[in-house]
Biopython code that builds the backbone (N, CA, C, O; Angstrom):
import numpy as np
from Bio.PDB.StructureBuilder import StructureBuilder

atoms = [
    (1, "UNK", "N", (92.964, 57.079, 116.756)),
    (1, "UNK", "CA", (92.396, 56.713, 115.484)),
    (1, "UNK", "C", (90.991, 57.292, 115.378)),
    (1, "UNK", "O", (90.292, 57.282, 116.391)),
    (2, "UNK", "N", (90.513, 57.800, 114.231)),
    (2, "UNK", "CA", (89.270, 58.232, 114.233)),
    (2, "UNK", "C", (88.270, 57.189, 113.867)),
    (2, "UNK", "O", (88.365, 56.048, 113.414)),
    (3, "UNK", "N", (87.368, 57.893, 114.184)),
    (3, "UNK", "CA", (85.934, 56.634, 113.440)),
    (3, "UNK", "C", (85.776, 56.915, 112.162)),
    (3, "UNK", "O", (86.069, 58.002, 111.666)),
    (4, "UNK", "N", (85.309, 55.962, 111.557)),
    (4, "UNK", "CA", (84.907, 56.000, 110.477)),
    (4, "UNK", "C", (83.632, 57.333, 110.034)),
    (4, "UNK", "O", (83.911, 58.196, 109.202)),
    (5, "UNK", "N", (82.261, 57.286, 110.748)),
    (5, "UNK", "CA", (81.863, 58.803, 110.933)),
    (5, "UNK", "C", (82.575, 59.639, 110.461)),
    (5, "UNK", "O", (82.502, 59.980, 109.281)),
    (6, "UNK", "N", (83.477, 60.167, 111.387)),
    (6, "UNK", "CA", (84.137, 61.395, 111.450)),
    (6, "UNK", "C", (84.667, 61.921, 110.209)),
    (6, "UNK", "O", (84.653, 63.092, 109.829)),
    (7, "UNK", "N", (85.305, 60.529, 109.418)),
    (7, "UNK", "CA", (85.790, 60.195, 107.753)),
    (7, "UNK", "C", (84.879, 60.960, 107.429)),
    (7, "UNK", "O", (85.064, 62.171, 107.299)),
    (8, "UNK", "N", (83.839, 60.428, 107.259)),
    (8, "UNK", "CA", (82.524, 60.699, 106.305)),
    (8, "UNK", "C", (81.833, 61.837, 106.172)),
    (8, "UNK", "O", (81.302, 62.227, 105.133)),
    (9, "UNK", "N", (81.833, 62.502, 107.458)),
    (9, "UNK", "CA", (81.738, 63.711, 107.112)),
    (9, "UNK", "C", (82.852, 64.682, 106.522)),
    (9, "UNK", "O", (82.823, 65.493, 105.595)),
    (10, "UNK", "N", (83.956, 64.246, 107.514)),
    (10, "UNK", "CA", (85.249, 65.418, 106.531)),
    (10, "UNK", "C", (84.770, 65.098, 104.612)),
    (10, "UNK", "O", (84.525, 65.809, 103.637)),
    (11, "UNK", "N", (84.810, 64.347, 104.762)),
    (11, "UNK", "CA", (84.539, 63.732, 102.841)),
    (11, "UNK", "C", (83.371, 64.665, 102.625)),
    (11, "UNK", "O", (83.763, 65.299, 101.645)),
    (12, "UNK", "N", (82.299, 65.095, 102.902)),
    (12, "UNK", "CA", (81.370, 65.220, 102.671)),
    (12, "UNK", "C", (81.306, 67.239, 103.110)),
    (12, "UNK", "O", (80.235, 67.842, 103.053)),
    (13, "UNK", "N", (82.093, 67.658, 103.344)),
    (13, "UNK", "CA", (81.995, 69.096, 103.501)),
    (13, "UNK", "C", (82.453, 69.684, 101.853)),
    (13, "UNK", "O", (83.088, 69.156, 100.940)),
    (14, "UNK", "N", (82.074, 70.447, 101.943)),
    (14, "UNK", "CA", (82.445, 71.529, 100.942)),
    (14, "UNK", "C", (83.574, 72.039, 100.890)),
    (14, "UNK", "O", (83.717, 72.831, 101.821)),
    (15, "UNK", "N", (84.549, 71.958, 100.172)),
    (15, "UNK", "CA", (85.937, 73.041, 100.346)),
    (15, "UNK", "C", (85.453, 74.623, 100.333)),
    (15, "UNK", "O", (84.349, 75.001, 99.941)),
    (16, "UNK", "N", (86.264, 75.271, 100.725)),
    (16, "UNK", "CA", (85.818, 76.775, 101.162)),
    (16, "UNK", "C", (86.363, 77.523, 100.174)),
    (16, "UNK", "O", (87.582, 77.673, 100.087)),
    (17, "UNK", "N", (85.480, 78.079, 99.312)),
    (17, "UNK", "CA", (86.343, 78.622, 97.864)),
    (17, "UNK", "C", (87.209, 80.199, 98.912)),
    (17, "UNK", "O", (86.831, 80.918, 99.838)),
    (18, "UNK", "N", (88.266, 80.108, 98.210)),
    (18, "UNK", "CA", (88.459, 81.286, 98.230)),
    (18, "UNK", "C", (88.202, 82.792, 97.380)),
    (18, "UNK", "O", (87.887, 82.689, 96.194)),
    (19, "UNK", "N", (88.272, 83.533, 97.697)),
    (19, "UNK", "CA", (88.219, 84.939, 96.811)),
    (19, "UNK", "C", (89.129, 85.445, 95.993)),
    (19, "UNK", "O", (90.101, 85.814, 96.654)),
    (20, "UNK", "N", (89.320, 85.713, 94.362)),
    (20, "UNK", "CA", (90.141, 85.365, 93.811)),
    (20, "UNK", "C", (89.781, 87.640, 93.364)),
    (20, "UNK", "O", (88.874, 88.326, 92.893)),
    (21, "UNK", "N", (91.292, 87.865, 93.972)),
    (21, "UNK", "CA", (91.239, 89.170, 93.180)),
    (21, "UNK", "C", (91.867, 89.036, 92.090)),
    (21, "UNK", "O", (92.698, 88.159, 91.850)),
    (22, "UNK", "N", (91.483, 89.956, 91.317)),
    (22, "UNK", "CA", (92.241, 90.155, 90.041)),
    (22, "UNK", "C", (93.069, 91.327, 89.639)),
    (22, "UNK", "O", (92.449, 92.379, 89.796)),
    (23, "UNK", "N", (93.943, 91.436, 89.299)),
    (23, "UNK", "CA", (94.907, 92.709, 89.502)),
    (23, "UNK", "C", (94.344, 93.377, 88.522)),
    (23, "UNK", "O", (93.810, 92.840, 87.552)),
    (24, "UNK", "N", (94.449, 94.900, 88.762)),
    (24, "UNK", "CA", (93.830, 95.932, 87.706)),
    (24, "UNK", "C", (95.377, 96.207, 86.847)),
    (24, "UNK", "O", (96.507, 96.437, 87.280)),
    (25, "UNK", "N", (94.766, 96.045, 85.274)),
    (25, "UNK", "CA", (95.780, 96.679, 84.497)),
    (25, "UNK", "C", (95.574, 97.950, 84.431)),
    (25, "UNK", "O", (94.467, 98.406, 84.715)),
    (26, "UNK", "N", (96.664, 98.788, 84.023)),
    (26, "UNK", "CA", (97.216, 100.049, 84.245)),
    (26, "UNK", "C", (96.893, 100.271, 82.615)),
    (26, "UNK", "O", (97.050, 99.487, 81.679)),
    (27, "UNK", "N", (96.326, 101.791, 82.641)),
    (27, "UNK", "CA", (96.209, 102.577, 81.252)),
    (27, "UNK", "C", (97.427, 102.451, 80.589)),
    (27, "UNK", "O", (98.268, 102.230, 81.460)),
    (28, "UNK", "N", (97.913, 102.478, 79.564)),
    (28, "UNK", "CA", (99.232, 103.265, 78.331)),
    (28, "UNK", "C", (99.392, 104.463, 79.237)),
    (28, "UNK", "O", (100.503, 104.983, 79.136)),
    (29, "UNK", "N", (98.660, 104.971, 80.002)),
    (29, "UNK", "CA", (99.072, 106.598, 80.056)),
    (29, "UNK", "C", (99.847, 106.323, 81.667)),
    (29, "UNK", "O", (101.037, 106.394, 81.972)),
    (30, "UNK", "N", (98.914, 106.064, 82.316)),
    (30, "UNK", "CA", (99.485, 105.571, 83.945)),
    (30, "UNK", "C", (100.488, 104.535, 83.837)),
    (30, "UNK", "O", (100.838, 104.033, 84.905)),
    (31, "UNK", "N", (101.181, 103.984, 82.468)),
    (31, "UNK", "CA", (102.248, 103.189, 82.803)),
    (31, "UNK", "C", (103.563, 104.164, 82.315)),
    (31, "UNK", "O", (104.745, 103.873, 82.496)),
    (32, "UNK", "N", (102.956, 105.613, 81.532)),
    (32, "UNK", "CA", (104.443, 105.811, 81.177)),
    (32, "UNK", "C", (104.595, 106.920, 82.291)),
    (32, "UNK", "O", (105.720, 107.324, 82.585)),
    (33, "UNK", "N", (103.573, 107.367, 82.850)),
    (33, "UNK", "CA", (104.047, 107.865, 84.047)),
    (33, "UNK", "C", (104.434, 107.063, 85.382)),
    (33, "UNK", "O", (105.236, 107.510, 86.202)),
    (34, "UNK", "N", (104.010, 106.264, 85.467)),
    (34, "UNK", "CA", (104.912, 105.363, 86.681)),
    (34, "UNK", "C", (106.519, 105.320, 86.072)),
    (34, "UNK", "O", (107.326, 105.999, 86.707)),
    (35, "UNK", "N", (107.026, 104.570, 84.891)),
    (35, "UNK", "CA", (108.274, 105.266, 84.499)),
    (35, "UNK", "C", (108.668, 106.301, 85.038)),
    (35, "UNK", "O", (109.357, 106.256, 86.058)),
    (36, "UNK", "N", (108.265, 107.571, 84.389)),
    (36, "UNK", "CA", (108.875, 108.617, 84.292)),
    (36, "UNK", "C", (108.968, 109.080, 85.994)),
    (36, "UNK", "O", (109.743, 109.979, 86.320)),
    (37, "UNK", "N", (108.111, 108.382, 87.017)),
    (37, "UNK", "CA", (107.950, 108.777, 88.641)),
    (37, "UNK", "C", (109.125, 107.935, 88.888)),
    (37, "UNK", "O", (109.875, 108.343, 89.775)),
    (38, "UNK", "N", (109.406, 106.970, 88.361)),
    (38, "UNK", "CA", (110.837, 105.649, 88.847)),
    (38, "UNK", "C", (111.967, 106.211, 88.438)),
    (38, "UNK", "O", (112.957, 106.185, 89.169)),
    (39, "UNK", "N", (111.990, 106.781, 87.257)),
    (39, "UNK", "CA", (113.175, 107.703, 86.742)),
    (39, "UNK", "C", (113.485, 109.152, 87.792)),
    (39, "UNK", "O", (114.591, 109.483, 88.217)),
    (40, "UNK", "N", (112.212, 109.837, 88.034)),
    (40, "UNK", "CA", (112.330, 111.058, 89.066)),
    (40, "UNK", "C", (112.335, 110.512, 90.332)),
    (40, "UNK", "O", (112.709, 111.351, 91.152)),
    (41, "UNK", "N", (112.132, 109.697, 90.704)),
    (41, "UNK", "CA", (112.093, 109.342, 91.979)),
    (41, "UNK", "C", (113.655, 109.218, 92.169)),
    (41, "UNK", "O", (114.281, 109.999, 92.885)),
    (42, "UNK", "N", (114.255, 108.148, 91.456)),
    (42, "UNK", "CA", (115.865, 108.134, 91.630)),
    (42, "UNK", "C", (116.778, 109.250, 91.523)),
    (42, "UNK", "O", (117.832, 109.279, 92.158)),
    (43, "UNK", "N", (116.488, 109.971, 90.908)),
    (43, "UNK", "CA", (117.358, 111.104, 90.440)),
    (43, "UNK", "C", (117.006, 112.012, 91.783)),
    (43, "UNK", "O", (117.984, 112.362, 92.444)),
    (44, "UNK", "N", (115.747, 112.406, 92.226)),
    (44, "UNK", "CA", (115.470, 113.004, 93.634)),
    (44, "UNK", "C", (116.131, 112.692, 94.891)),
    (44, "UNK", "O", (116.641, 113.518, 95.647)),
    (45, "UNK", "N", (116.079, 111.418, 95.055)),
    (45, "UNK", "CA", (116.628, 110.613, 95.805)),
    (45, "UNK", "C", (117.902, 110.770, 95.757)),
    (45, "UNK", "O", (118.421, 111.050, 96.837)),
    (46, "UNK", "N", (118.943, 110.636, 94.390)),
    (46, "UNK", "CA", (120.229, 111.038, 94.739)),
    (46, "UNK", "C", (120.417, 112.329, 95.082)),
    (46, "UNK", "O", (121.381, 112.366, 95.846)),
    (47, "UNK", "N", (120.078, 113.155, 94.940)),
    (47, "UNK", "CA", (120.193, 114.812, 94.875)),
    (47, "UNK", "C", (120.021, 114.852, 96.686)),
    (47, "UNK", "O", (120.749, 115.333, 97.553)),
    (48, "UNK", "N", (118.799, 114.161, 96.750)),
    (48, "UNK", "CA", (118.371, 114.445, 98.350)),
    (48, "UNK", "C", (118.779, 113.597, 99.131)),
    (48, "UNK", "O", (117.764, 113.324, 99.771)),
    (49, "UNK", "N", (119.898, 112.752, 99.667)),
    (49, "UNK", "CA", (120.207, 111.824, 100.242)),
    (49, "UNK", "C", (120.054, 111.850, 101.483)),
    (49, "UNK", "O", (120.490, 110.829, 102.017)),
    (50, "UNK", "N", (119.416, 112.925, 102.493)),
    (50, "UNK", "CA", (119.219, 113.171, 103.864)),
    (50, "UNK", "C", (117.691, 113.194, 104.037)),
    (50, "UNK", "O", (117.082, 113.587, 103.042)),
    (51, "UNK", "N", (117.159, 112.944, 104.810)),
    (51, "UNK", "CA", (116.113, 113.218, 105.157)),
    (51, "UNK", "C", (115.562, 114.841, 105.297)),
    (51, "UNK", "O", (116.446, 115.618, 105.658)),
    (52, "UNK", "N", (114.753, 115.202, 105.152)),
    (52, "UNK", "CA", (114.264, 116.685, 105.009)),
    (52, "UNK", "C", (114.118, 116.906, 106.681)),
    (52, "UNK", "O", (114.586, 117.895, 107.247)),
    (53, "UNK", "N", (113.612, 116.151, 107.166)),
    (53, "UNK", "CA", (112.872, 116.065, 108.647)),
    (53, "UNK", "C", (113.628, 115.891, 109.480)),
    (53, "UNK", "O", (114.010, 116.776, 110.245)),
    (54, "UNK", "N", (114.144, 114.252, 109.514)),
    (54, "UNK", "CA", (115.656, 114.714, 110.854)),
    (54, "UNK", "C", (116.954, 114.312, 110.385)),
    (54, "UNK", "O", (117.645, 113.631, 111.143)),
    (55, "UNK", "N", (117.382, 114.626, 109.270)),
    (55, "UNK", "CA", (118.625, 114.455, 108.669)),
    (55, "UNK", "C", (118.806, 112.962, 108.641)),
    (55, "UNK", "O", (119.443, 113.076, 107.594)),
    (56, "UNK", "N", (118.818, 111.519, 108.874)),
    (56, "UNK", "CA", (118.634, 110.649, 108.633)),
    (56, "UNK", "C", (118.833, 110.334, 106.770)),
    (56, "UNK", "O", (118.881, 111.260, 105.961)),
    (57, "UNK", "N", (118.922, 108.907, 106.394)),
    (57, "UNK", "CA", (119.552, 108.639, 105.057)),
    (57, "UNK", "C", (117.789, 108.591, 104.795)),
    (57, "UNK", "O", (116.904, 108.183, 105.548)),
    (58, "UNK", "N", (117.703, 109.227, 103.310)),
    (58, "UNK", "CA", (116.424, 109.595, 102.717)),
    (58, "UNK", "C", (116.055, 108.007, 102.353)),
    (58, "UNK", "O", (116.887, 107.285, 101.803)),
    (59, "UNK", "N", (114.681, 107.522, 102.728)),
    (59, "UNK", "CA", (114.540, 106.230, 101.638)),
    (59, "UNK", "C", (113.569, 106.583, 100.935)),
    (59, "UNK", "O", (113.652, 106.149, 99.785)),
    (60, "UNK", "N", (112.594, 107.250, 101.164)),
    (60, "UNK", "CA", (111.228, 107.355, 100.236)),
    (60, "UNK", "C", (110.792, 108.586, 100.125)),
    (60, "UNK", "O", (111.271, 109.372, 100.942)),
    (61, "UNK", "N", (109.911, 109.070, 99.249)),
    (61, "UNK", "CA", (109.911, 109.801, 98.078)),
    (61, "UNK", "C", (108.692, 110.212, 98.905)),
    (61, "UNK", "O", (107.783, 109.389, 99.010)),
    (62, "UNK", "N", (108.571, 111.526, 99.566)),
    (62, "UNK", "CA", (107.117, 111.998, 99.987)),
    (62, "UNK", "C", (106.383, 112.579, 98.999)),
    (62, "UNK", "O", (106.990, 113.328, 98.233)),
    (63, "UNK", "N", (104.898, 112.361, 98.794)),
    (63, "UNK", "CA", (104.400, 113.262, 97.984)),
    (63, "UNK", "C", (103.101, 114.803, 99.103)),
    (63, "UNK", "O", (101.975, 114.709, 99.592)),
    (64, "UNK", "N", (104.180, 116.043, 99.018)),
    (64, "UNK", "CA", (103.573, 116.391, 100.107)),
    (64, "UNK", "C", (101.948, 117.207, 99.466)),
    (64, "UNK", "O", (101.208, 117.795, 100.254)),
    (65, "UNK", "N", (101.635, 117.098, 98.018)),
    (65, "UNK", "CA", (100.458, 117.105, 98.261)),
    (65, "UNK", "C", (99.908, 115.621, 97.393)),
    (65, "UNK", "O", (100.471, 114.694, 96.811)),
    (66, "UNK", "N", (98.486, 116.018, 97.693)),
    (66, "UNK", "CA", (97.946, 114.467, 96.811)),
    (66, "UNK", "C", (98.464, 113.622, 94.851)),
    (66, "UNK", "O", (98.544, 114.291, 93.820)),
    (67, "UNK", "N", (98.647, 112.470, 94.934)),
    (67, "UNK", "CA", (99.833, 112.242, 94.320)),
    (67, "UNK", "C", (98.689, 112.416, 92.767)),
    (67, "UNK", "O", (99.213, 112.220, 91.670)),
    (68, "UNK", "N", (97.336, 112.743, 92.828)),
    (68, "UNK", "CA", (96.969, 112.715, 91.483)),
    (68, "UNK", "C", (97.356, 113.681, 90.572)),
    (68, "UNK", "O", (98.206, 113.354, 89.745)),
    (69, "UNK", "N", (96.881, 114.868, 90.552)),
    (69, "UNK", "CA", (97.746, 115.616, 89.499)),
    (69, "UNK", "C", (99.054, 115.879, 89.575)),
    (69, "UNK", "O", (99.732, 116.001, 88.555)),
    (70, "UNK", "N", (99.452, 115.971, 90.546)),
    (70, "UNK", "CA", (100.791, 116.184, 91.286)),
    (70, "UNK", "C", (101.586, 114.489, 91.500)),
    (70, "UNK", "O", (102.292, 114.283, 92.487)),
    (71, "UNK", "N", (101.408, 113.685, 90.726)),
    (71, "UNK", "CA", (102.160, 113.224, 90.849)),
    (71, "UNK", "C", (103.570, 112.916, 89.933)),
    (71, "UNK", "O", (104.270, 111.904, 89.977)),
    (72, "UNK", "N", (103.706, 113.865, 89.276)),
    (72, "UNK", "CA", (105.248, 113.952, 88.700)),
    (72, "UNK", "C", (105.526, 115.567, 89.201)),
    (72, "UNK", "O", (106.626, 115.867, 88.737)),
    (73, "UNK", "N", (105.310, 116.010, 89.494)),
    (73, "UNK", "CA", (105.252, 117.432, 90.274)),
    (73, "UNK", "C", (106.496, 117.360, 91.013)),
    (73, "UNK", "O", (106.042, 116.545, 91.816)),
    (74, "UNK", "N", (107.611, 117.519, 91.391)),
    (74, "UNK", "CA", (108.812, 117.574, 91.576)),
    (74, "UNK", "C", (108.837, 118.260, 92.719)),
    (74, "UNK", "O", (109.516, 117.887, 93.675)),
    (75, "UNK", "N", (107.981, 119.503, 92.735)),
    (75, "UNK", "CA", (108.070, 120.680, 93.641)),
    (75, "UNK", "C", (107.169, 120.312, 94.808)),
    (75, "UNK", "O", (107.461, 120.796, 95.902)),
    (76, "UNK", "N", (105.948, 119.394, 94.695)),
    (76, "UNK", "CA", (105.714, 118.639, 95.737)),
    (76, "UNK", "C", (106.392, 117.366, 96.727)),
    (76, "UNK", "O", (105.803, 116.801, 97.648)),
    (77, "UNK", "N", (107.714, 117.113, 96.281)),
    (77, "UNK", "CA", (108.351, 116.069, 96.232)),
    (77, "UNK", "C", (109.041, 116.298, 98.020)),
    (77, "UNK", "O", (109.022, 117.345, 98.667)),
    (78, "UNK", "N", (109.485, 115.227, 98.362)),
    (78, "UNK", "CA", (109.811, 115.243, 100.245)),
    (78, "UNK", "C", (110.631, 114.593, 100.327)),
    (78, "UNK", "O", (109.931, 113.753, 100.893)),
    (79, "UNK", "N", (112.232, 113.803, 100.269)),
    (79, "UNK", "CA", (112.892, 113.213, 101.081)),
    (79, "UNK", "C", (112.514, 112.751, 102.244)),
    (79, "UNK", "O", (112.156, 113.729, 102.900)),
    (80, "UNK", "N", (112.423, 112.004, 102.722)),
    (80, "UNK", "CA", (111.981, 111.370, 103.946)),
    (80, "UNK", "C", (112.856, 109.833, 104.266)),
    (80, "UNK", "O", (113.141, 108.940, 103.468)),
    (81, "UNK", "N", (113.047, 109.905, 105.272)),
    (81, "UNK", "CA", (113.103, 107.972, 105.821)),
    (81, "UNK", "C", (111.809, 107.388, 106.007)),
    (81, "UNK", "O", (110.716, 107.920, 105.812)),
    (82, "UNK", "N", (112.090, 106.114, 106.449)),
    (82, "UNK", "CA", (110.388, 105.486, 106.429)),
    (82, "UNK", "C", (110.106, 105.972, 107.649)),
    (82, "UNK", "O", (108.913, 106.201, 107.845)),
    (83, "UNK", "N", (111.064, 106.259, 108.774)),
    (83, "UNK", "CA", (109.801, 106.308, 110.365)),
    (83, "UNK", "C", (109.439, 107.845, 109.927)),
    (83, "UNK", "O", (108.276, 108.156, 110.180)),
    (84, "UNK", "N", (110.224, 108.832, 109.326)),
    (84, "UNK", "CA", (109.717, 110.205, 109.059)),
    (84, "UNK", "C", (108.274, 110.003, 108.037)),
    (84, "UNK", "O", (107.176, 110.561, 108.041)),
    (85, "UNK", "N", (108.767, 109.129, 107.350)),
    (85, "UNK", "CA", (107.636, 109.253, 106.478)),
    (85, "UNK", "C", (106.318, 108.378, 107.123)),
    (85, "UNK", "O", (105.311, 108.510, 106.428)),
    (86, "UNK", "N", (106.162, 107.625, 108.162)),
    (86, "UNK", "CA", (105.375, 107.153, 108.487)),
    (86, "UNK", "C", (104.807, 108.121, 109.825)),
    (86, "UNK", "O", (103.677, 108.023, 110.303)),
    (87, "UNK", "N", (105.744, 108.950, 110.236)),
    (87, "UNK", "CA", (105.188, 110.056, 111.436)),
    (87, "UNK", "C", (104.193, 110.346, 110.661)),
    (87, "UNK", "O", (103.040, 110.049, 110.974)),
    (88, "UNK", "N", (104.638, 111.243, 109.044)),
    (88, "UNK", "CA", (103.709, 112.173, 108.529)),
    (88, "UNK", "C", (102.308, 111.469, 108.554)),
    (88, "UNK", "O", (101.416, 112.096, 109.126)),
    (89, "UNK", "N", (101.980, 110.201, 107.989)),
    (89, "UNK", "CA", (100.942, 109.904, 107.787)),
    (89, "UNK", "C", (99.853, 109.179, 108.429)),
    (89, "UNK", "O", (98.718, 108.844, 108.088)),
    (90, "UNK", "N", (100.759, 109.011, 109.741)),
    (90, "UNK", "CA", (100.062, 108.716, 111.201)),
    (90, "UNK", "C", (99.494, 109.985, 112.217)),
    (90, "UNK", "O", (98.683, 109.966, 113.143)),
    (91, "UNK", "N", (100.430, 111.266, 111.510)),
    (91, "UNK", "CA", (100.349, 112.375, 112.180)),
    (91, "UNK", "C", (99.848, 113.600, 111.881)),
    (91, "UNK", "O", (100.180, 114.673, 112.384)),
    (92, "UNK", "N", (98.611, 113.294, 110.603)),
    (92, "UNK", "CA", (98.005, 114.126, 109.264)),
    (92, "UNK", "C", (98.132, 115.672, 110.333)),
    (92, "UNK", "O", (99.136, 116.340, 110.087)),
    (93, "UNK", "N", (97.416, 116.099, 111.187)),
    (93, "UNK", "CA", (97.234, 116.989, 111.723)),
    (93, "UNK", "C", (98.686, 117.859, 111.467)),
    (93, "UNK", "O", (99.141, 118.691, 110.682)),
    (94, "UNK", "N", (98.995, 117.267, 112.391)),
    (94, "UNK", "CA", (100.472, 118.177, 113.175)),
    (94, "UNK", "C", (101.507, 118.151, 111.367)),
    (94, "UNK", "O", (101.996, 119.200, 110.948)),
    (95, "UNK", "N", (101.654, 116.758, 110.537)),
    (95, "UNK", "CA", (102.215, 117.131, 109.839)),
    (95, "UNK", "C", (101.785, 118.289, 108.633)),
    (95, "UNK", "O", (102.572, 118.896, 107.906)),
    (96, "UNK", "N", (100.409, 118.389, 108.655)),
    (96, "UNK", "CA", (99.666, 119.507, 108.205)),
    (96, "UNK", "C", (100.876, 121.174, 108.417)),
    (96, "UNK", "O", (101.636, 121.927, 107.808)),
    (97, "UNK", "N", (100.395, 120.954, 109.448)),
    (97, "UNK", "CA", (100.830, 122.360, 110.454)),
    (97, "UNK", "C", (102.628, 122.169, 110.000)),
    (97, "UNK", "O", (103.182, 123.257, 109.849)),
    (98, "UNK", "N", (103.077, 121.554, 109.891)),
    (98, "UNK", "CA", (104.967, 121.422, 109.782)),
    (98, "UNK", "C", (104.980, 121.653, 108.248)),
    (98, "UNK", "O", (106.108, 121.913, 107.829)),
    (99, "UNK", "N", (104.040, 121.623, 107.345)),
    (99, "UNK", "CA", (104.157, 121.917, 105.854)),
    (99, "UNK", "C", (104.670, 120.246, 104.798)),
    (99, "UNK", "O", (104.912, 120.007, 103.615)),
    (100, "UNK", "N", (104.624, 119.472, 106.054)),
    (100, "UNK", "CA", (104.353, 118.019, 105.401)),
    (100, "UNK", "C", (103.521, 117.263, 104.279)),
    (100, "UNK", "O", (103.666, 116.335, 103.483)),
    (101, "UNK", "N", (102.360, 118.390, 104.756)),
    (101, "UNK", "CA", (101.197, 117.665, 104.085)),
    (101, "UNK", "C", (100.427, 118.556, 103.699)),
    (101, "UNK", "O", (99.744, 119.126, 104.550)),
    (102, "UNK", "N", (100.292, 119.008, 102.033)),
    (102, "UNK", "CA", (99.654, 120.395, 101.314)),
    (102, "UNK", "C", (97.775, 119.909, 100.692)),
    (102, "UNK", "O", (97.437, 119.318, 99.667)),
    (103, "UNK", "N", (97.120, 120.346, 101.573)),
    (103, "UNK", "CA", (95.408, 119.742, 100.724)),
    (103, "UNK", "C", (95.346, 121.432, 100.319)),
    (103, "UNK", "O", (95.870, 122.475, 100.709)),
    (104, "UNK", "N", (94.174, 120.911, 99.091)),
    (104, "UNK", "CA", (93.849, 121.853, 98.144)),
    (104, "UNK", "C", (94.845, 122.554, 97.223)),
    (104, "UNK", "O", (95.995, 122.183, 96.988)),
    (105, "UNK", "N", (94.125, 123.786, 96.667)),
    (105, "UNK", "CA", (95.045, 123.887, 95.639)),
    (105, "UNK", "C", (95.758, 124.957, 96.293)),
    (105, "UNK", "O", (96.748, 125.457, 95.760)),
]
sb = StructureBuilder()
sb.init_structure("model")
sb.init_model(0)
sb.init_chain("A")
sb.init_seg("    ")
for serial, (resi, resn, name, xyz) in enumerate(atoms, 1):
    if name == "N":
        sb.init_residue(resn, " ", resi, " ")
    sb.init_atom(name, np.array(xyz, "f"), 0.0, 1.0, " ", f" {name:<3s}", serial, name[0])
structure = sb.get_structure()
């Protein structure tokens, strides 16, 4: 059983606010391209059903250069599984060098 004390202070602390994020809304423009990336993404995905890397069933959609302008860019696009696709981006270097991963223009 506790003491009474002990009460009195628990009563007497402060609750600990938490940190409240707030989700960012998305432009008109960045929502009809997320569409149109959900629409290409599937259609890629069926076309590419193997992995590019070790033949494995494709799950995710590489973007082998950076996904800002290029991100409906088709021709940057990668079949991958997740451990392929998680080599690449644990493995920037080497997947550099394998043509995984395209910087600049």
């Amino acid at each position: 059983m506790r003491c009474k004390n002990h009460l009195t202070t628990l009563k007497k602390k402060t609750p600990i606010k938490k940190a409240v994020q707030r989700i960012r809304q998305v432009s008109s423009k960045r929502q009809r391209q997320n569409q149109a990336y959900l629409i290409m993404r599937k259609m890629f995905l069926e076309a590419h059903e193997r992995c590019e890397k070790c033949g494995g069933v494709a799950t995710d959609l590489h973007h082998k250069r950076l996904r800002g302008e290029y991100f409906l860019d088709s021709t940057t696009f990668a079949a991958l599984c997740r451990p392929c696709h998680d080599w690449v981006h644990r493995n920037p270097k080497e997947a550099k060098k394998q043509g995984w991963l395209i910087r600049g223009k």
